[in-house]
Residue, then its C-alpha position, 0 to 999 in steps of 0.5 A: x131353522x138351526x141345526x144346533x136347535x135341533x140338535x139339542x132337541x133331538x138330544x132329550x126327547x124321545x122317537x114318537x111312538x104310539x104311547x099317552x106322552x107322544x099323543x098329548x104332547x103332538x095333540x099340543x102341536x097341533x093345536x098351536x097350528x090351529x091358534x096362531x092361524x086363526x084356524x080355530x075360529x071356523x070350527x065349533x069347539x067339538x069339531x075342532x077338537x075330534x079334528x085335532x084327536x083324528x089328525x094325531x092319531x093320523x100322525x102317530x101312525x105315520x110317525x111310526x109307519x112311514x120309512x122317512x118320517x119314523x127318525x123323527x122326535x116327538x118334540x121336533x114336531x112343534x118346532x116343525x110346525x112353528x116353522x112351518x107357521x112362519x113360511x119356511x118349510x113351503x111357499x103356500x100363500x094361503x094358511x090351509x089347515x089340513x092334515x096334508x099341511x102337516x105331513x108336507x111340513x113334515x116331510x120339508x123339515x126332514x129334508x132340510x139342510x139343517x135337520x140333516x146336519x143336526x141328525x147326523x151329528x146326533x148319529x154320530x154321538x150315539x154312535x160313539x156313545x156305544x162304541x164306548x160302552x162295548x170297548x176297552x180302554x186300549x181301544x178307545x185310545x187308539x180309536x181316539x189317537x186314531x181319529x185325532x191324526x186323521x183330522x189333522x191330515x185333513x186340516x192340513x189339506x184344508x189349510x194348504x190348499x189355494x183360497x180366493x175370497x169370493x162375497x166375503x167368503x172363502x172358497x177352495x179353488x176347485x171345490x164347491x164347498x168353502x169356508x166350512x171345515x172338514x167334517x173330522x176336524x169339528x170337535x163335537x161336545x169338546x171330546x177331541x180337546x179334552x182327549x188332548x187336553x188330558x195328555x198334555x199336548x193341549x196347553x192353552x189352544x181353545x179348541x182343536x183349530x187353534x192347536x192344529x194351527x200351533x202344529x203347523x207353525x211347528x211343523x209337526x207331522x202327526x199329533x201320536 
């Protein structure tokens, strides 16, 4: 599973509700499931399809019923299932259609690490993309100065402190994560560049890391 796949999804397709589109296109799902299991050939034609119409409308209310379930997106759930066709969402030896297959695939995919950091950050965007809408432009300056100084504090915090390798891993001596940054300084959609980008403190650097690093070697305090 990629985060920056789910992510993308997420992005253009709407929250599964009850309404025709979600229906056919999580109808569609689940046929998928049927066909590349091979399940459909035990079933007459009939059978396969009143199966197939009861577990979609099973799931749509689940869908929109169900606390966890509920943040999922109607094209996220064929992507789930394409997963869980190929054993990464369960350890089941034995390819069982069921509804009770789908719904633990379900519940899986949301609890994987990659969902969770692609939701996230999808939040978090949405979240910007509001503030934006309901601020003044003095505000989201400051907001933006704001935030651009906290992750800078932060990368210095990263970038001063011991390091050993470990598996060919950098690992922070006395923490449990390791060669990933802090969340503040990963620049999603570029926004924190083109915000320096447009007041000049960003010349050549391509990205924030690059420019944070230029700071330290010029041992600048505060980027505002």
């Amino acid at each position: 599973m990629d985060a920056k796949v789910i992510e993308g999804i997420i992005k253009v397709s709407p929250l599964a509700r009850k309404d025709e589109k979600a229906f056919s296109e999580i109808r569609s799902a689940i046929y998928v499931v049927y066909v590349q299991t091979g399940s459909y050939r035990n079933i007459e034609k009939s059978a396969l399809d009143d199966e197939i119409d009861l577990y979609t409308s099973m799931l749509i209310n689940d869908l929109n019923d169900d606390r966890k379930l509920k943040t999922i997106h109607t094209s996220e759930i064929g992507y789930c299932f394409n997963n869980g066709i190929k054993g990464r969402l369960s350890t089941d030896k034995d390819m069982i259609v069921s509804y009770k297959t789908l719904v633990r695939w379900l519940d899986a995919y949301v609890d994987h690490s990659e969902r969770r950091i692609a939701f996230t950050n999808s939040s978090r965007i949405s979240e910007a993309k509001r503030i934006e809408q309901r601020t003044s432009p003095e505000e989201r300056r400051i907001s933006m100065e704001k935030m651009i100084n906290e992750a800078y504090q932060d990368y210095e915090k990263f970038y001063s402190a011991p390091k050993v390798k470990i598996t060919g891993r950098i690992k922070m001596i006395g923490e449990v994560m390791s060669d990933t940054l802090p969340f503040s300084v990963k620049d999603y959609g570029g926004i924190k560049r083109a915000y320096l980008a447009s007041t000049n403190k960003i010349k050549n650097e391509k990205n924030l890391v690059e420019y944070f690093d230029k700071c330290i070697a010029e041992k600048v305090k505060t980027i505002f």
